[in-house]
C-alpha positions as CSV (number, residue, x, y, z in Angstrom):
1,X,0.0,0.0,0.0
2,X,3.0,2.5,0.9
3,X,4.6,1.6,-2.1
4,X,1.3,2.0,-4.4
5,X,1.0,5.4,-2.8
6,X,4.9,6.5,-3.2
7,X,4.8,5.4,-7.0
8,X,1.5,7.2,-7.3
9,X,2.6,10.5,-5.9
10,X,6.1,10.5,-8.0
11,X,4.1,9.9,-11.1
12,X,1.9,12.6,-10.2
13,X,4.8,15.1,-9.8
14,X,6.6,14.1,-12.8
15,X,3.5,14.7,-14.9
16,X,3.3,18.4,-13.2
17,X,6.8,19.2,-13.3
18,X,7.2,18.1,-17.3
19,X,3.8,20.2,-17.7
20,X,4.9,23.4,-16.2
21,X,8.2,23.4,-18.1
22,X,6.2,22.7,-21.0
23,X,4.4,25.9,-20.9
24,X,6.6,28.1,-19.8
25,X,7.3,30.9,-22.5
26,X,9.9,31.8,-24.7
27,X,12.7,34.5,-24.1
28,X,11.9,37.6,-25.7
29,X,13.7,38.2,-28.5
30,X,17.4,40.0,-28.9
31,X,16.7,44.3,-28.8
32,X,17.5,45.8,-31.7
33,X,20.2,49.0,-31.9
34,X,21.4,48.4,-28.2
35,X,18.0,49.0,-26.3
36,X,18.2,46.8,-23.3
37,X,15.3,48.6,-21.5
38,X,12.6,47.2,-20.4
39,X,9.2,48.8,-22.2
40,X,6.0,48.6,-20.3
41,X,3.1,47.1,-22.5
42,X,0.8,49.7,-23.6
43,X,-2.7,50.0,-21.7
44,X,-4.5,51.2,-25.0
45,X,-8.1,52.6,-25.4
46,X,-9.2,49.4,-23.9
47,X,-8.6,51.0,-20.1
48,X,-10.8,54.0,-21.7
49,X,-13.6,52.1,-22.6
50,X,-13.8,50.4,-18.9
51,X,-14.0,53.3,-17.0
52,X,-16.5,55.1,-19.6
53,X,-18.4,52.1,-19.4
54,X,-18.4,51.9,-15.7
55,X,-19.0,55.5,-15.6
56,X,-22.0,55.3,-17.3
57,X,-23.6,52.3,-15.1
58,X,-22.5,54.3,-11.6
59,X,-24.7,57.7,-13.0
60,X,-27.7,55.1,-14.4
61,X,-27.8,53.9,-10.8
62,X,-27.9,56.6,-9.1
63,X,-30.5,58.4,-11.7
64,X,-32.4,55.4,-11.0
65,X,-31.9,55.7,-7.5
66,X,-33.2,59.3,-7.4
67,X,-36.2,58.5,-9.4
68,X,-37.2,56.0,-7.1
69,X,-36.8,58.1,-3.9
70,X,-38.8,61.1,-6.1
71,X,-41.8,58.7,-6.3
C-alpha cells in the first residue's frame, strides 16, 4: 500500500513538473540598436472604454436611485 502510494505520488509530480516546463514561454527576442530597456506594455483605449463604461452604469444607478426616492 506504501509503495502503491509513493509510485502514485512521483508519477503525479513528474507529470506536473514536465507540464509546467512545458508551458513556460519563450525568451523575448534579442533588442535591436542596443536598447536593453525594459518597455512597459501599452494600456490602449481598452482601459478608456472600462471606465466610460463603468462610468455610465455608476450615473444610471444613481438616476435610477433618485427616481425611485422622487416617487
Amino acid at each position: 500500500m506504501k509503495t502503491k502510494l509513493i509510485t502514485a505520488l512521483f508519477l503525479v509530480l513528474f507529470v506536473v513538473v514536465l507540464s509546467v516546463s512545458g508551458v513556460s514561454q519563450p525568451p523575448p527576442p534579442p533588442s535591436e540598436h542596443g536598447d536593453n530597456q525594459n518597455q512597459p506594455a501599452p494600456i490602449g483605449s481598452g482601459l478608456m472604454l472600462l471606465m466610460a463604461m463603468g462610468a455610465a452604469y455608476g450615473g444610471k444607478k444613481i438616476y435610477d436611485a433618485r427616481k425611485r426616492l422622487s416617487d
